[in-house]
C-alpha positions as CSV (number, residue, x, y, z in Angstrom):
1,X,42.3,134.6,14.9
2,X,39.3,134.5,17.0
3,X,37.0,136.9,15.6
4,X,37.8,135.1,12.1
5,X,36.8,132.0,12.7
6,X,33.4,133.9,15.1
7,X,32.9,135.1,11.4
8,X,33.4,132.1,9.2
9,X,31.1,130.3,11.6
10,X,28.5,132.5,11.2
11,X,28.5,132.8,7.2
12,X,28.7,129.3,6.5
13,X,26.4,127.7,8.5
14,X,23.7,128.2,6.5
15,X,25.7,126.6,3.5
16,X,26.6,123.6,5.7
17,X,23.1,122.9,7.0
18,X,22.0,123.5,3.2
19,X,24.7,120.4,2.5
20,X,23.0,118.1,5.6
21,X,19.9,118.5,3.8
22,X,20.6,117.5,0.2
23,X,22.8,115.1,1.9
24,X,20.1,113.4,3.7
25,X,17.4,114.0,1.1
26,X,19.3,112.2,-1.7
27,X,20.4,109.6,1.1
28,X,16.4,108.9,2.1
29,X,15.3,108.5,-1.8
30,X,18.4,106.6,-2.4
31,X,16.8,103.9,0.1
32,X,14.0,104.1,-0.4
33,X,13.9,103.6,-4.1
34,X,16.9,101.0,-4.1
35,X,16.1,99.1,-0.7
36,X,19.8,98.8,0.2
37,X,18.8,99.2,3.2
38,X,15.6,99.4,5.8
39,X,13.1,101.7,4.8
40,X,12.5,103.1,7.8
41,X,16.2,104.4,7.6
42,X,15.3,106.2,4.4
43,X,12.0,107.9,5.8
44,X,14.2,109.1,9.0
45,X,16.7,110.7,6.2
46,X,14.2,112.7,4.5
47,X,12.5,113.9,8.0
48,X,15.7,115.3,9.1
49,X,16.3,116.6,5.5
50,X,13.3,118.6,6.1
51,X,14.0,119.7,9.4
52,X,17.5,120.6,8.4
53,X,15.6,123.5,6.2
54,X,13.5,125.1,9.1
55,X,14.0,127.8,11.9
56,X,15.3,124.9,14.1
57,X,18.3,123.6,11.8
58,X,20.4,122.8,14.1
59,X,18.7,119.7,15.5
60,X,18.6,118.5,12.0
61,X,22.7,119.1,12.0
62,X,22.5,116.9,14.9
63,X,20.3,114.5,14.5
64,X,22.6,113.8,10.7
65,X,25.2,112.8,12.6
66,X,23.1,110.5,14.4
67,X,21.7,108.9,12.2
68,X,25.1,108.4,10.2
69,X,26.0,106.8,13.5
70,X,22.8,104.4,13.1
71,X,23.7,103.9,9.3
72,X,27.3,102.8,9.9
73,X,26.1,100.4,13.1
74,X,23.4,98.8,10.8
75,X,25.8,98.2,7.8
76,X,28.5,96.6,10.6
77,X,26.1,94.5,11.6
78,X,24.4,93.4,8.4
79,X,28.5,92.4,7.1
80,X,28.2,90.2,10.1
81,X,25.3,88.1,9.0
82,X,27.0,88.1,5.1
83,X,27.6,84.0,5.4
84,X,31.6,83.2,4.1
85,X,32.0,80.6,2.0
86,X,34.7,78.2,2.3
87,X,36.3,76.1,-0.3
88,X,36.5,72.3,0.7
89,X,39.7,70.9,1.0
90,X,40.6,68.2,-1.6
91,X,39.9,64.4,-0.4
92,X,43.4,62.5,0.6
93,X,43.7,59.8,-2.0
94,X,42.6,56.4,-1.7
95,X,45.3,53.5,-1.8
């Protein structure tokens, strides 16, 4: 059971950092052509895109999950600004 999963480690992490990287390339153009959200989130998607397909690809697994970590504390806090509207309730009736 051990050496099997030693082994499936070994052949697909290349596979799995190949998926970080289209992941975060397609994230990074996403926001940066459709401004959902800040730019500079987009640039930092494509920089560890790029990363994630050098000698080093492990920081770039890494820093994914950090920045999906940024991502999902960003879109929390922009639902908090989202104003609610409120229906006024109807006036009581003159007599």
């Amino acid at each position: 059971m051990t050496q099997t999963l030693s082994v499936l480690i070994v052949d697909f992490f290349l596979p799995f950092l190949a998926g970080i990287a289209v992941f975060m390339f397609a994230s990074g153009i996403c926001v940066l052509r459709h401004g959902g959200r800040p730019r500079w989130l987009g640039w930092v998607a494509i920089v560890i895109g790029v990363v994630s397909l050098t000698p080093i690809g492990f920081v770039g697994f890494l820093a994914a999950f950090v920045w999906v970590l940024v991502v999902s504390i960003v879109l929390y806090l922009s639902g908090a600004e989202t104003p609610t509207t409120t229906t006024p309730s109807p006036a009581a009736p003159t007599a």
